[in-house]
C-alpha positions as CSV (number, residue, x, y, z in Angstrom):
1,X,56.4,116.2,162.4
2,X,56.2,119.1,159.6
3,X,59.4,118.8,157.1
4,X,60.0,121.1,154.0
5,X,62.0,119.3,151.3
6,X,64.2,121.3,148.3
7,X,64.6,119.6,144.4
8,X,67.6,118.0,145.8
9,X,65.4,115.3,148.0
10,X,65.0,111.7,147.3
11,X,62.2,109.7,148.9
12,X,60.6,111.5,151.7
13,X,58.5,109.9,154.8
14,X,56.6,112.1,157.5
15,X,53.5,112.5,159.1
16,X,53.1,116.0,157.5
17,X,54.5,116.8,154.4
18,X,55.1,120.7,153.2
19,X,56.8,120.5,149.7
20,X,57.3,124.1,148.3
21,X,59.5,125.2,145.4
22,X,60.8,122.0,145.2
23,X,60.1,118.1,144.4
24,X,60.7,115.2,145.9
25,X,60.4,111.3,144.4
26,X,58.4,109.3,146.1
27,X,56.2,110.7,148.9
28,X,54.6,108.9,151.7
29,X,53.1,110.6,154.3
30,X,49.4,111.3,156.2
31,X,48.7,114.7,154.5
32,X,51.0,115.9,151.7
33,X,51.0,119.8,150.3
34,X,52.8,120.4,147.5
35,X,53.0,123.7,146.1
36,X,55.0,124.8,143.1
37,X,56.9,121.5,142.9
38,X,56.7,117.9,142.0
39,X,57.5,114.4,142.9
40,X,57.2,111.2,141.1
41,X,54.7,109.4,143.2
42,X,52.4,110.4,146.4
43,X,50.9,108.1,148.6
44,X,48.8,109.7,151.7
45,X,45.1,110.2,153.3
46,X,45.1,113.6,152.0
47,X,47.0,115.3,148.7
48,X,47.0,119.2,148.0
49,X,49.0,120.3,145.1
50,X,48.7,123.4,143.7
51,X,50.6,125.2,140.7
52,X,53.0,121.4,140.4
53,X,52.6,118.2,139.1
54,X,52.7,114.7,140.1
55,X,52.9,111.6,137.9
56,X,51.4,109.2,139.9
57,X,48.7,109.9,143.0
58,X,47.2,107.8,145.6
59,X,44.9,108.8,148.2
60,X,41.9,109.4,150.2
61,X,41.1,113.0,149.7
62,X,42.9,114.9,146.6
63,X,42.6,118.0,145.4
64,X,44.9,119.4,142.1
65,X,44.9,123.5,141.4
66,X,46.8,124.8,138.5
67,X,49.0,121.9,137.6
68,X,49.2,118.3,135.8
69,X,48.6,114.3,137.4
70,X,49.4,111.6,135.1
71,X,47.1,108.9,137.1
72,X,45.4,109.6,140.2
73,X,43.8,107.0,142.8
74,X,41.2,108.4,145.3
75,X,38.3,108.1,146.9
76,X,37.8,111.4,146.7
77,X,39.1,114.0,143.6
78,X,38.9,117.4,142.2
79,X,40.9,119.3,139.6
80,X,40.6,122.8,139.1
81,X,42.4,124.4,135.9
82,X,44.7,121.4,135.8
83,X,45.1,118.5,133.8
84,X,45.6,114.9,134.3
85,X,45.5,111.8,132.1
86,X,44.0,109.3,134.0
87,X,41.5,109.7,137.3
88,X,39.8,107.2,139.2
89,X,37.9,108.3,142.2
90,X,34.7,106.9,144.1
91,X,33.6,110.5,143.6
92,X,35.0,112.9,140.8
93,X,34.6,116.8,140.2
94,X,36.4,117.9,137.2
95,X,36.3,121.9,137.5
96,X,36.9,125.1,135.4
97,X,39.5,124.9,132.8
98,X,40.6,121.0,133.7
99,X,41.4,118.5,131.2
100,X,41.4,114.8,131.7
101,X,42.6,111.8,129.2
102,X,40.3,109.3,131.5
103,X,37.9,109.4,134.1
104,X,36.4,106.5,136.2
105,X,34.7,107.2,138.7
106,X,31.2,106.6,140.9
107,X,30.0,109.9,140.8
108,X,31.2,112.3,138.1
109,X,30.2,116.0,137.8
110,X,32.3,118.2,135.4
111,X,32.0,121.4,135.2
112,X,33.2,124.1,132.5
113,X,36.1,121.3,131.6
114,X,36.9,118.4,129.0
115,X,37.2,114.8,129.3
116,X,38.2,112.6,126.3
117,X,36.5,109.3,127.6
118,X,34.8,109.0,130.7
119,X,32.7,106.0,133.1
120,X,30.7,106.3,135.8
121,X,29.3,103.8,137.1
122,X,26.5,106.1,139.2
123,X,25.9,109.4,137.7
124,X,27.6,111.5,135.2
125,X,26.8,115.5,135.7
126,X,28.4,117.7,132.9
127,X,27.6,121.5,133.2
128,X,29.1,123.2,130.1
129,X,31.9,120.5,129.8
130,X,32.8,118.8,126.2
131,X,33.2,114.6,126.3
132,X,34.2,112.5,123.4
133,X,32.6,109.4,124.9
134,X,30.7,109.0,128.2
135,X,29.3,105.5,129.7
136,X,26.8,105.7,132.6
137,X,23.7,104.7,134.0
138,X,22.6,108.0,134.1
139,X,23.7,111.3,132.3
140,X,22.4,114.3,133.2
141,X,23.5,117.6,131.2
142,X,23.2,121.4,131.0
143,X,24.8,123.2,127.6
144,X,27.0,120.1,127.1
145,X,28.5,118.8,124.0
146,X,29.0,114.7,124.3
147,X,30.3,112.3,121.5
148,X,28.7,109.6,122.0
149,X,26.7,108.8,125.5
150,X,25.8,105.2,126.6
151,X,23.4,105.5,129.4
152,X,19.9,103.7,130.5
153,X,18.9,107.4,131.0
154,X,19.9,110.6,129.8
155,X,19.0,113.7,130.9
156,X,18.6,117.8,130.2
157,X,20.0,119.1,126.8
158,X,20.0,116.3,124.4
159,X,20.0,116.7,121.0
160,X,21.1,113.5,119.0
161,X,23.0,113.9,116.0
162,X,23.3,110.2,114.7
163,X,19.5,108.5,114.2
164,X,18.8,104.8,114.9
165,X,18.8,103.9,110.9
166,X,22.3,106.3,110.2
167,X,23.5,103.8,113.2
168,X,22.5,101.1,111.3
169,X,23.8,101.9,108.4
170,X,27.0,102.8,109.8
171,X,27.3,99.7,111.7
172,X,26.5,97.4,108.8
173,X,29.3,99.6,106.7
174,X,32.3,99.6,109.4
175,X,31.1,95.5,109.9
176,X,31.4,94.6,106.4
177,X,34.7,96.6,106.2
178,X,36.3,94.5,109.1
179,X,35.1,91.4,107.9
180,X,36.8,92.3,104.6
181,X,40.0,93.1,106.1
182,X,39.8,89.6,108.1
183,X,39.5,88.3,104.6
184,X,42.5,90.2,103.2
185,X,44.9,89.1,106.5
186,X,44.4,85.5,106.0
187,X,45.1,85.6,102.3
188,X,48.6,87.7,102.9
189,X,49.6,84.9,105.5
């Protein structure tokens, strides 16, 4: 059963849902298309939305173009020239243009995108993507930029910026600093 749905719908239930020019608040259904619209929450085996914006995802396949997730739950995900705050996916691909808060994830690849913090706990593949902080067991990168990587094994275009003794230093520095602070709390109480 195919139903189309205007802003004016509430919660909507189908096997197939076709959402266009419109929005809808909580969707449950096998397959879900959403196209130029938006609803609060989607729940369904497979999740299309393109040029819209959801805030909260959950499915087996999803797959975002042009618009904005605030947290997404899949097995599987991609995002192309979207944005999204938080993903978790057995298997990631962050695309062209995307920008993502958080990503957790098995498997990670992003490519040409950004991701503020991101963990896989398999493989992490950036291809001309920017991270602040990536945790993996293994990185491997191609004309990257990373803040700070924790990995057993990173590989491809490394350059590291902050030496063992600089880390050192700066962990002695920020530790002696808390400690003082510690100090200063007790003595206010």
């Amino acid at each position: 059963m195919e139903q189309n749905f205007d802003e004016q719908a509430g919660d909507v239930r189908g096997d197939t849902v076709n959402i266009q020019d419109g929005g809808a608040r909580d969707v449950h259904a096998t397959t879900v298309a959403l196209s130029r619209g938006g609803a609060r929450s989607v729940q369904a085996d497979t999740v299309t939305v393109r040029q819209g914006g959801v805030q909260k995802i959950e499915a087996q396949s999803f797959a975002l173009k042009q618009g904005a997730a605030m947290s997404v739950v899949a097995e599987r995900a991609e995002l192309v020239a979207s944005a999204a705050a938080l993903v978790r996916a057995e298997e990631a691909r962050i695309g062209p243009s995307c920008r993502v808060g958080g990503l957790i994830a098995q498997q990670a690849t992003v490519e040409d995108g950004m991701v503020a913090a991101m963990l896989a706990r398999g493989e992490a593949r950036l291809d001309q993507s920017a991270v602040g902080v990536v945790v993996s067991n293994r990185v491997a990168l191609s004309g990257s930029a990373v803040g700070l990587a924790v990995a057993e094994v990173v590989e491809g275009d490394v350059r590291i910026q902050v030496k063992p003794p600089a880390a050192a230093l700066f962990g002695a520095a920020l530790g002696a600093v808390l400690g003082l602070l510690v100090l200063i709390g007790r003595r206010i109480r």
